[in-house]
Every structure is written in C-alpha cells, then in structure tokens.
C-alpha positions in Angstrom: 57.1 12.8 39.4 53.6 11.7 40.3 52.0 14.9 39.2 54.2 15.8 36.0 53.0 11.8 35.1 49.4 13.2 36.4 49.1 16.3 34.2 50.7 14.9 31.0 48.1 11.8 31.2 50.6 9.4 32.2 50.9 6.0 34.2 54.3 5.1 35.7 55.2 2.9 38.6 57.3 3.8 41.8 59.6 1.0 42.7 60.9 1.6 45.8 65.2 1.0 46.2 66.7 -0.4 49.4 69.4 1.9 49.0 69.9 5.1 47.0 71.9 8.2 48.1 72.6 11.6 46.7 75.2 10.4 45.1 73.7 7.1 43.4 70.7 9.6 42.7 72.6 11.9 40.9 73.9 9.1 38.3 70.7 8.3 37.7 69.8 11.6 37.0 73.0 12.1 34.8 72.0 8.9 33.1 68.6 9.9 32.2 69.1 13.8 31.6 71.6 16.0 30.1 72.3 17.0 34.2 75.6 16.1 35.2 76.0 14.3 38.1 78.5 17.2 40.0 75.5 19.4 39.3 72.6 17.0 40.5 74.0 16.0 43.4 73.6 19.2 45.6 70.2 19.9 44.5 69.4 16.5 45.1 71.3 16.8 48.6 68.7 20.0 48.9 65.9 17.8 48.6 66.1 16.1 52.1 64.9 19.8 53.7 61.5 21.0 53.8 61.4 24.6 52.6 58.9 26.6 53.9 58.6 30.3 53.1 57.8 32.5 55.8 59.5 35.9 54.6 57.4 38.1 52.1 60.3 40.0 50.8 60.1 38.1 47.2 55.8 39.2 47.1 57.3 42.7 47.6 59.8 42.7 45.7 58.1 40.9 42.5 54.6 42.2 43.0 53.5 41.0 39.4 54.3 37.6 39.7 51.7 35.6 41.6 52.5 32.4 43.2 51.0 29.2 42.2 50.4 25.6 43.3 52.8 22.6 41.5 49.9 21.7 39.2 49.0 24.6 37.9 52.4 25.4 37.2 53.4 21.9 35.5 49.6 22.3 33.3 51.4 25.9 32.7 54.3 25.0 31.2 52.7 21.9 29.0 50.8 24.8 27.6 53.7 27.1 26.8 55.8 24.3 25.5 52.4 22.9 23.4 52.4 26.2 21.8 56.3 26.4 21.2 56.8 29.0 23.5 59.9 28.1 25.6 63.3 29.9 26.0 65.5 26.6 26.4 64.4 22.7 25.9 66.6 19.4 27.0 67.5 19.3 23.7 69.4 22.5 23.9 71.8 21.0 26.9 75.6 20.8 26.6 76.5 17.4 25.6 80.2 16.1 25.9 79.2 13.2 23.1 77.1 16.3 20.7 81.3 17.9 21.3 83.1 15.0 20.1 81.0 14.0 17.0 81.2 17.3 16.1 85.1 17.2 15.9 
C-alpha cells in the first residue's frame, strides 16, 4: 500500500489493529473492493509466506517477458491506465447490487 500511495503521489496513514485475521481482513477487503470475501480470504491467507523464486523454469519458458521490481511495475500500470490502455478496471467487477437494480 505504501508504494501504490508512493507512485500515485499520495499520503495515507497506517494505523496499526490489535487484532485482524484472514478472515476479518477479507471483509475489509470485500468492503472496500468488488473482492468477495470467499475469494480474499486465501490470498490473504497466502500473504503470511515469503515467496522466494529460486526455479528459472518461468525465464525459460517466457523469455520475452522481463522481470521487474514493484515500483516499476505499479509506475507501469499508472501509465497504461493514464493512457486508457487496460483490459479490465474495478469498475468492470460483478456486482450482486449492479444484478438487482438491474431487475
């Protein structure tokens, strides 16, 4: 969150929580996306485990896609969705309420 808030210019405060599982975590997320919580629990779940590449397979395999740090790829995708080039946007998720007003 820091360094999406970093690239886009932005200023926002961490307040640290007593308590705040996967589960309460993934209401939250529900709550402030278009996630569901059944979906954002697990990844959030996935979170608590350091993942650390050692296999090349995916260099091999892909050889025209070249890794890059977080920041360069959150600056990246600004860019793209600056210039209106983006496949999907959080305005394209399923909504259950989008459904029923639509009925």
């Amino acid at each position: 969150m820091e360094g999406y808030a970093r690239a886009r210019g932005l200023k926002r405060w961490m307040v640290p929580v007593p308590v705040l599982t996967p589960r309460l975590s993934s209401y939250w997320v529900h709550l402030v996306t278009p996630i569901p919580a059944a979906i954002a629990q697990p990844l959030i779940q996935g979170l608590r485990n350091e993942n650390i590449v050692r296999d090349d397979s995916a260099r091999r395999i892909f050889p025209n896609i070249q890794p890059m740090n977080y920041q360069s790829a959150v600056e990246l995708a600004l860019q793209q969705l600056e210039a209106g080039n983006v496949e999907t946007a959080w305005s394209d998720a399923w909504s259950p309420a989008r459904v029923t007003d639509s009925l």
